[in-house]
Every structure is written in structure tokens, then in C-alpha cells.
C-alpha positions as CSV (number, residue, x, y, z in Angstrom):
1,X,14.8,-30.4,-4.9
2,X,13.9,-27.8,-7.6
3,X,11.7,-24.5,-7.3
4,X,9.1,-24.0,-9.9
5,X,7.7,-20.4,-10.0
6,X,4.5,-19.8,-11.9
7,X,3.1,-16.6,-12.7
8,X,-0.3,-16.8,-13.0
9,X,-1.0,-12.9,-13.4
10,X,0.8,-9.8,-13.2
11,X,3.6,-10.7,-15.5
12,X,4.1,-8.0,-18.7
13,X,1.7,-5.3,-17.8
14,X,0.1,-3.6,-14.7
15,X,-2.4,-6.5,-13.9
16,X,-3.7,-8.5,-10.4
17,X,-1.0,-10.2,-8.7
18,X,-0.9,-13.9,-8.1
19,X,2.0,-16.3,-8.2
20,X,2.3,-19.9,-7.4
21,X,5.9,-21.4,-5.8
22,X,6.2,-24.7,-5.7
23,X,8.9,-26.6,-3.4
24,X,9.2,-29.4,-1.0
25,X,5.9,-31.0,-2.5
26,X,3.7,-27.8,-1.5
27,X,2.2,-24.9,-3.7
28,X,1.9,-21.9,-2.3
29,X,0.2,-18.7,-3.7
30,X,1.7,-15.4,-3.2
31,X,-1.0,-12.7,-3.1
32,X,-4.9,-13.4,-4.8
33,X,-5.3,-9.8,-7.2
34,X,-8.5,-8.8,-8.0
35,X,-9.4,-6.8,-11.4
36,X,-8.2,-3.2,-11.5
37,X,-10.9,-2.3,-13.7
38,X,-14.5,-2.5,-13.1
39,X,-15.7,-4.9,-16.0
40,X,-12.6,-7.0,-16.3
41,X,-12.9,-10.5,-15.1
42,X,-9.6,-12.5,-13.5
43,X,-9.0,-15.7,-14.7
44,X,-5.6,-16.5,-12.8
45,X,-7.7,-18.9,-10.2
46,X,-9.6,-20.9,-12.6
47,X,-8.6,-24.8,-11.4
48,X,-6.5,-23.7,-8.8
49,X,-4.8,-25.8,-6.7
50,X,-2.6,-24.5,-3.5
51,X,-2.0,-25.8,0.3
52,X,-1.9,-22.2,1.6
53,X,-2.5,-18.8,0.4
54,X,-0.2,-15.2,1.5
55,X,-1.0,-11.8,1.1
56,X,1.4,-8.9,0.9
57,X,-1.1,-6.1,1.2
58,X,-4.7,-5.0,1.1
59,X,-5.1,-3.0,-2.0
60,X,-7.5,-4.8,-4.8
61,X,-5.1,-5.9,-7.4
62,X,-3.1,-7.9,-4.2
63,X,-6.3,-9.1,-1.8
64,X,-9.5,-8.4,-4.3
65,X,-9.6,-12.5,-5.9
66,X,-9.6,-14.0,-2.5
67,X,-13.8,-14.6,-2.9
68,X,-12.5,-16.7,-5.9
69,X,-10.3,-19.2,-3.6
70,X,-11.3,-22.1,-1.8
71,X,-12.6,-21.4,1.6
72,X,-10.8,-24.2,3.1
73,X,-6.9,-22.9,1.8
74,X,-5.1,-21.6,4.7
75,X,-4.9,-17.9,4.1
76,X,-2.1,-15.9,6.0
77,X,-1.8,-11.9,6.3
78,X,-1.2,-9.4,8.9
79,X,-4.1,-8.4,11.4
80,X,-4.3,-4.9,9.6
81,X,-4.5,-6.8,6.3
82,X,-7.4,-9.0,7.7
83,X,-10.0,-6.2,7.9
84,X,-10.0,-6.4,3.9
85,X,-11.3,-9.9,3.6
86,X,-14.4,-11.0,2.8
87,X,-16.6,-11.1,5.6
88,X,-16.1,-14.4,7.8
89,X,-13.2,-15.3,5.5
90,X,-10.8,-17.3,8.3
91,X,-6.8,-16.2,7.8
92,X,-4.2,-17.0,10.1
93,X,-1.6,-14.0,11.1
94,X,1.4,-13.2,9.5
95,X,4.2,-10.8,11.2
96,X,4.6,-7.4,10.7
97,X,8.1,-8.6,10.7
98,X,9.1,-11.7,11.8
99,X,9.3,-15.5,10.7
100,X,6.8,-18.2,10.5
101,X,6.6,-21.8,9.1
102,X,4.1,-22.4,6.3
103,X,3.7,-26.0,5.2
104,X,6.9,-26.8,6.1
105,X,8.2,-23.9,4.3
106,X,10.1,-21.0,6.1
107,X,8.3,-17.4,5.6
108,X,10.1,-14.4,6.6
109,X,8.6,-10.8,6.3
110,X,9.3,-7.6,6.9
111,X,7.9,-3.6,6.2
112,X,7.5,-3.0,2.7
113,X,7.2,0.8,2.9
114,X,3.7,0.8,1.0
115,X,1.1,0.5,3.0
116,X,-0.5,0.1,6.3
117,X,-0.1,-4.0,7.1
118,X,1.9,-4.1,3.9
119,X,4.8,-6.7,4.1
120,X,7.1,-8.2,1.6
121,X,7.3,-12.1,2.4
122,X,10.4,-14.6,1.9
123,X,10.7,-18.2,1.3
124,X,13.6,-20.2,2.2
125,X,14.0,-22.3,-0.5
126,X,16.9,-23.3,-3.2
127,X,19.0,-20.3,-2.1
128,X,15.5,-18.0,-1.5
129,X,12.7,-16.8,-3.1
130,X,11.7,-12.7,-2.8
131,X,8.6,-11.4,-3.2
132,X,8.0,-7.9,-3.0
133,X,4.3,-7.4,-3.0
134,X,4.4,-3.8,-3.9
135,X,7.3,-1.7,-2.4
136,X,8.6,1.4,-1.5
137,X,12.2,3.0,0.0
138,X,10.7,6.6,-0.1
139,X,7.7,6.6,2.5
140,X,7.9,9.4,4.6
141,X,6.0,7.0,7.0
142,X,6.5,3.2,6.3
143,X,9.8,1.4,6.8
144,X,12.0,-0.5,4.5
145,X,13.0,-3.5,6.1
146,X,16.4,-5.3,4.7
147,X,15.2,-8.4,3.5
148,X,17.6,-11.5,3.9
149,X,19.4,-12.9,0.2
150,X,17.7,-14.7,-2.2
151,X,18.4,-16.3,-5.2
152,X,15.5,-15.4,-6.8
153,X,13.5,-11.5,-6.7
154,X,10.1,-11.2,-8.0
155,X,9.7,-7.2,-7.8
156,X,7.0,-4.6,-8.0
157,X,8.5,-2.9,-11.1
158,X,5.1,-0.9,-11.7
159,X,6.7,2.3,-12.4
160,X,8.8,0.4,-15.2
161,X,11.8,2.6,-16.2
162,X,10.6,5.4,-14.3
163,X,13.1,7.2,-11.8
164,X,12.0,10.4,-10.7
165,X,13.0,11.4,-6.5
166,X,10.0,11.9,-4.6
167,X,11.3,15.0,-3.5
168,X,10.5,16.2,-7.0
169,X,7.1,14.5,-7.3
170,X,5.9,16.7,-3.7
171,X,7.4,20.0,-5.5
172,X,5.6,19.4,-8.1
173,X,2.4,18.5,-6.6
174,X,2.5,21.6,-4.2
175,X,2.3,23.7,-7.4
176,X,-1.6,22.5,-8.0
177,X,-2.3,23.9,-3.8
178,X,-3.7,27.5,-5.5
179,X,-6.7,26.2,-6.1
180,X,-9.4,24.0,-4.5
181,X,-8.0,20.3,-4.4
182,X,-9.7,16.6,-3.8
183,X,-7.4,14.3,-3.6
184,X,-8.7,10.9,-4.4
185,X,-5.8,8.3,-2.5
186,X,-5.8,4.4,-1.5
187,X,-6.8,4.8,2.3
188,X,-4.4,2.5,3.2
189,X,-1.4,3.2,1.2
190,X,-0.3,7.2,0.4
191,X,-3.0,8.3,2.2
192,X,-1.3,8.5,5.3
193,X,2.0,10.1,4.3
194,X,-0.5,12.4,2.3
195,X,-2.2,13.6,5.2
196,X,0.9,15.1,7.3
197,X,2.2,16.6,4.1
198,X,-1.2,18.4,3.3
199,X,-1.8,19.1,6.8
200,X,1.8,21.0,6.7
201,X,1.4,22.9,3.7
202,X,-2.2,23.7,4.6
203,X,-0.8,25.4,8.1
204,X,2.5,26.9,5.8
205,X,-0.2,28.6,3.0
206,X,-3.4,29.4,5.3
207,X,-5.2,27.0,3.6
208,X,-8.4,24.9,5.0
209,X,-8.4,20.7,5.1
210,X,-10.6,18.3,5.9
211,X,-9.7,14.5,5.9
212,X,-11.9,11.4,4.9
213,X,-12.5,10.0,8.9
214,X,-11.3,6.3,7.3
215,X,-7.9,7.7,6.4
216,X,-8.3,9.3,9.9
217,X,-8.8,6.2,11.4
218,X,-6.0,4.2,9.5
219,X,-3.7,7.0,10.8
220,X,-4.9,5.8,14.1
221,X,-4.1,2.4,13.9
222,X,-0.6,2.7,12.4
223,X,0.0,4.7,16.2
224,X,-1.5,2.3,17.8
225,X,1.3,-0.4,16.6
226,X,4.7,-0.6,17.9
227,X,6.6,2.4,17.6
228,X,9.2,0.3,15.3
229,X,6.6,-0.3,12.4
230,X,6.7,3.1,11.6
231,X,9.1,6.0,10.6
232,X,10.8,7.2,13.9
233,X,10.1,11.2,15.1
234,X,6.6,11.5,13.2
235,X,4.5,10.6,16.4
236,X,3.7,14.2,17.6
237,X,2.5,15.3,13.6
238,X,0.1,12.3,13.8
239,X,-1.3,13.3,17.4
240,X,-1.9,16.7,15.9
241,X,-3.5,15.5,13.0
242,X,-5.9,13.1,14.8
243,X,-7.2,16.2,16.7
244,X,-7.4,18.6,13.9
245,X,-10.8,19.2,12.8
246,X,-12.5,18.9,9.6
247,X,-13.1,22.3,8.3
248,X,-16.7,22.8,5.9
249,X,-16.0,23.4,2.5
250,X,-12.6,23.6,2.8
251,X,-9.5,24.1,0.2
252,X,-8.3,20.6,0.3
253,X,-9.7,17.3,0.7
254,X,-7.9,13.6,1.0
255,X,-10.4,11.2,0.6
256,X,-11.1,7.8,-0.2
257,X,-10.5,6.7,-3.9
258,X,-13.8,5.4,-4.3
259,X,-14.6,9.2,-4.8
260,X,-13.1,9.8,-7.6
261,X,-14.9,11.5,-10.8
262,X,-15.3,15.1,-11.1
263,X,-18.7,14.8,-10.6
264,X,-18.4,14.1,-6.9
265,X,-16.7,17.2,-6.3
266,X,-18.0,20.0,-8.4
267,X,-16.1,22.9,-6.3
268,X,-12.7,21.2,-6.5
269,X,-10.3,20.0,-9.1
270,X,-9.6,16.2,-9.0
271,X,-5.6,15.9,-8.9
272,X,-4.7,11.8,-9.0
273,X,-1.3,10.6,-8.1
274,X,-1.4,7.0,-8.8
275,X,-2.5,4.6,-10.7
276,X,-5.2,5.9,-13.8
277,X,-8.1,3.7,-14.9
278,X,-9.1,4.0,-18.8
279,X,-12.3,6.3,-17.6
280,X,-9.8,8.1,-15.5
281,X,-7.3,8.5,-18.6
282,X,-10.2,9.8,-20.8
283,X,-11.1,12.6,-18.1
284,X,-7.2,13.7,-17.8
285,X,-7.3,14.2,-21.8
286,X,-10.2,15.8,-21.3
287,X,-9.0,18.1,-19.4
288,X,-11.2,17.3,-16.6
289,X,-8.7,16.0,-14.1
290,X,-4.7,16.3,-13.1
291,X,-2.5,14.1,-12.5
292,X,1.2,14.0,-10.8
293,X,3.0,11.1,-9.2
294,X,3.7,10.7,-5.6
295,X,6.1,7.6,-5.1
296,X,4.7,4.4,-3.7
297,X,6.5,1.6,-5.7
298,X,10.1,0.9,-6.3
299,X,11.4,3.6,-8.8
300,X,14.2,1.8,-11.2
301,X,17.3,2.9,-9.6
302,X,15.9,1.5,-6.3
303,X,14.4,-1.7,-7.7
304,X,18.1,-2.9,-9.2
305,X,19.9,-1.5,-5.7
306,X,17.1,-4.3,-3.7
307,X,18.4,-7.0,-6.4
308,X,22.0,-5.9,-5.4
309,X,20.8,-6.2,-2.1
310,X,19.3,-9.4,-2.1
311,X,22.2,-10.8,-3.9
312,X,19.4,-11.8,-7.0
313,X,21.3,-14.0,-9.9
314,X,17.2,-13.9,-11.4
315,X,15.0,-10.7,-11.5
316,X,11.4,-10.6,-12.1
317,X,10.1,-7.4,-13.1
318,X,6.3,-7.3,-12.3
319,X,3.6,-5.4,-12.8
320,X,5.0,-3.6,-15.5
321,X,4.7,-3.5,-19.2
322,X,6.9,-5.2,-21.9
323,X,6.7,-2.7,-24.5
324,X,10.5,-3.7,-26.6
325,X,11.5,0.2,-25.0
326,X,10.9,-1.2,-21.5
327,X,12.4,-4.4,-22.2
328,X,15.5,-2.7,-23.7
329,X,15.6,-1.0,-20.0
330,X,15.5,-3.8,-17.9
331,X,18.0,-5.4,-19.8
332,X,20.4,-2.3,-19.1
333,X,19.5,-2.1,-15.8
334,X,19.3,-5.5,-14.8
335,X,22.1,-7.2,-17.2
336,X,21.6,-10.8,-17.1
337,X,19.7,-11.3,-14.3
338,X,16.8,-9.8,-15.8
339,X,14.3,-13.2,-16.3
340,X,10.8,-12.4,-17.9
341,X,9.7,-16.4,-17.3
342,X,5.8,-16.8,-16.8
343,X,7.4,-20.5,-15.1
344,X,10.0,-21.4,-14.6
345,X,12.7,-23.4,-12.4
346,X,15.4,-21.8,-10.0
347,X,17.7,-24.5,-10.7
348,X,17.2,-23.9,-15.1
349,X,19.8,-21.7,-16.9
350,X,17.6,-21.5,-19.8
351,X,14.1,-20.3,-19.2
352,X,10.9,-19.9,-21.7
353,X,10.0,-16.4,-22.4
354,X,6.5,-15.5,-22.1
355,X,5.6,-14.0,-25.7
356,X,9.2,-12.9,-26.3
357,X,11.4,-15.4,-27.5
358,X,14.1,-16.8,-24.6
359,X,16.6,-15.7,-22.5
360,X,19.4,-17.6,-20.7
361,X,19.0,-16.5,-16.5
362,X,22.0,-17.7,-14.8
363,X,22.4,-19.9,-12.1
């Protein structure tokens, strides 16, 4: 029996994630994204029509449509994950890392190295299906897990062509530590990994730091889980970190990115280091803000050495734009495994490309 895979949004550009597959007579949705921008409206759940719902992560553009879903869909994430929900919205748990049985369907997960509760989720069907929610091999604090094979790899390929080491993106980012710093983060996602790296260059340079108490907290629960779901030999930094106190107008701040316009901090410079919003593109050209990258996705080199990995013979770059440039990359990088399908079926040579002509994705 055949595997239909319908991308309902994050396909060609940096957009919510949701994704239908389809196999032994069962749909089942992989992640429910909300809108990344304040007035934009999603559209992906219109008519929907599932038998259970799974969430890789918490952040908004993975977790934020779940208010548009029928209450009555079985809903699966990690405990960690749940605390993002809508309030009274019932889930059943996923694993950290371990296997399950959805509708009849076999789900494996494992650490995605992006986030606290973050997993990336397999299906065992025609050969495998891999989704990565989004992904990382460079946390300083979240494992990589090695997923089993699939035949198919739907991957976070937000950073497109992009390839920079995150040693690089740290250097880079220590250069801004001169002058007073707010550093707006996801509190579930860099935040952590943030933290021990600010707490150490604020003890190396003299400097003063003071931590939002959620990311504080968050810190706390990834040392509450099993040693395992964590990078090993970074127990005693977090310990310390926990009981460092908040200094009063201090040098540099990590907080929440809800905080994040200049006007919120007049005695510190705003430095971003993920994903920009228009308004937040505006107020870099403006002058008003910095930006540098700290790795949280799958940089290229890493994203084709995971389709090695899982063996892929079809690779779905999402989250990432399709500018003819970027295609031209993926089609280097990715040679003809690369598929760019908004549906399609795993058992199809020939698939339909969405706005861009076809492409033959072999068997």
C-alpha cells in the first residue's frame, strides 16, 4: 500500500509547519504551525481531516494552529511539549525517545537537538518516513539522536544554503559583549545553551547578567530529566547557573522573545540571533537592532550528511525558500534525491512540482 505525503504548509519558504501522511487507511498530521507574524492568518487546517495529530516541538510555527484542530483528534507530544497547549487541550504522551503505536502506525522518536521536549518523529511505513521537526547537530546542550533509515526525509532546511560552524557564529557574537546587551531568545529552544555561554563569558570579562526566571526555570526542567536527554558533563554549569543571582541593571540580559523592540530596553542594544520578523527587519536597517546567527537548525552540510544517514532516495527541503539560487543548491547538494512535491506518493518516480515545473524523484 502506497504513502501519500501532503504538504499543507511550510513548503518553499519559512512558513507554519503542517504535513499530512497518509498510509494504511489513516491520516496523520505531523506538527499544527501557527503564523509567524502577527496579522497573518493560517489556512493549512481549513476542512481538515486527520485520525491523530504529532507535535515535534513547542515553538509557534510547530504547536501555535493546534486551537484550529478539532478537539476530539488524538494529539500526541512530549510532557515538556504539553505545557504549550491550549489550556484543557487533552494530548497523549510521546517519548523523549522511544517507540509508540499510532493508529496502527509505528512512531519512533528521538532528541532533535533544538529544543527542550523537542523530538523528531518516524513512521514505519513503505521503507520510512522522516520528519525532522526542526533540528540541530550543534547544541552545546541537546542531543542528536541517530534516527533509524527511511525512504523518505522531510527536513528543516530553514537556514537554506547556509553553512557557517557555530563555533564561528559564538566568535562572532562575543564581539557585540562591549556594550550593554538584551538578548531576546525562544525560552525553550537557544535559550538554554545561551545561558551557560553568557554566564561564562560574563565570569571571563567581569561582566553583570541577569536571566529571564522562565528560561531559568526551563533550565530547571531539562535537569530534572534523565541525565541521557541531555549533553553529558554540563550538570555542574547548570547547578551553578540556577543559583546565580539576577544582578540590577546589569550588562547582559537573556530574556524571553516576547521582549523584543528597542523600546523595551532603552539602556541596552537589542542583538537577535534567529529568526527576524518584517518589523524586526525594518529596525535592523534602521540601525536600531543587531543581528548574528547562533545555530539552531540543520546547516547544509549537516542536513545532506542526515539524508546520507537515513539512507533518503527522496529529500524534502522545508522551511526554506525557493528562490532559482536556492534551488540551484539543493540540487548540488542533494543530486537527485532532492523532491520539492507539495504531494506526492513514495512509491511515484515522477512527482508534480509545486510552482516549478517537475522533477523525476527516484524510487
Amino acid at each position: 500500500m502506497s504513502v501519500i505525503i501532503e504538504i499543507l504548509s511550510g513548503l518553499g519558504a519559512k512558513g507554519p509547519a503542517a504535513i499530512v501522511v497518509e498510509a494504511q487507511g489513516k491520516r496523520l498530521l505531523l506538527d499544527a504551525g501557527g503564523a509567524l507574524h502577527p496579522d497573518d492568518t493560517i489556512t493549512w487546517a481549513n476542512n481538515l481531516n486527520v485520525d491523530a495529530v504529532l507535535i515535534s516541538h513547542d515553538h509557534i510555527d510547530h504547536i501555535g494552529g493546534v486551537a484550529e484542530l478539532a478537539e476530539n483528534v488524538p494529539l500526541y507530544c512530549t510532557p515538556l511539549v504539553a505545557k504549550a497547549l491550549p489550556h484543557n487541550r487533552s494530548w497523549l504522551p510521546l517519548p523523549e525517545r522511544g517507540t509508540l503505536e499510532v493508529e496502527g502506525i509505528t512512531v519512533t522518536t528521538g532528541q532533535a537537538g533544538h529544543s527542550l521536549g523537542g523530538v523528531w518523529l518516524h513512521l514505519a511505513v513503505e521503507g520510512g518516513v522522516f520528519y525532522s521537526g526542526d533540528a540541530c547537530f550543534e547544541s552545546r546542550l541537546f542531543p542528536f539522536d541517530t534516527p533509524p533509515t527511511a525512504r523518505i526525509a522531510l527536513l528543516d532546511a530553514s537556514y537554506g544554503s547556509y553553512d557557517q560552524p557555530q563555533v564561528r557564529c559564538v566568535q562572532a557574537i562575543s564581539e557585540f559583549l562591549y556594550q550593554p546587551l538584551a538578548f531576546p531568545v525562544p525560552e525553550t529552544g537557544r535559550a538554554l545553551e545561551m545561558a551557560l555561554w553568557l554566564a561564562e563569558e560574563a565570569d571571563r570579562r567581569q561582566l553583570t547578567l541577569a536571566i529571564d526566571p522562565v528560561i531559568r526555570d526551563n533550565l530547571a526542567a531539562l535537569l530534572a530529566l534523565p541525565a541521557t536527554l541531555r549533553r553529558p558533563g554540563l550538570d555542574h554549569s547548570i547547578h551553578l547557573l540556577l543559583a546565580r543571582q539576577n544582578v540590577y541593571s546589569p550588562n547582559l540580559q537573556l530574556v524571553c522573545d516576547r521582549n523584543d523592540t528597542p523600546e523595551q530596553w532603552p539602556d541596552h542594544h537589542l542583538l537577535h540571533t534567529g529568526y527576524l520578523t518584517p518589523d524586526r527587519r525594518a529596525e535592523l536597517a534602521a540601525g536600531e537592532i543587531s543581528w548574528q546567527r547562533w545555530n539552531v537548525h540543520l546547516r547544509a552540510s549537516h542536513l545532506v550528511a542526515l539524508a546520507d544517514q537515513l539512507d533518503a532516495t527522496q529529500v524534502v527541503p522545508l522551511f526554506t525558500q525557493f528562490s532559482d539560487n536556492e534551488l540551484n543548491a539543493w540540487h548540488r547538494l542533494l543530486s537527485d534525491r532532492l523532491c520539492t512535491a507539495q504531494r506526492f506518493s513514495a512509491n511515484s518516480r515522477l512527482v508534480t512540482l509545486s510552482c516549478l515545473g517537475s522533477f523525476a524523484c527516484p524510487q
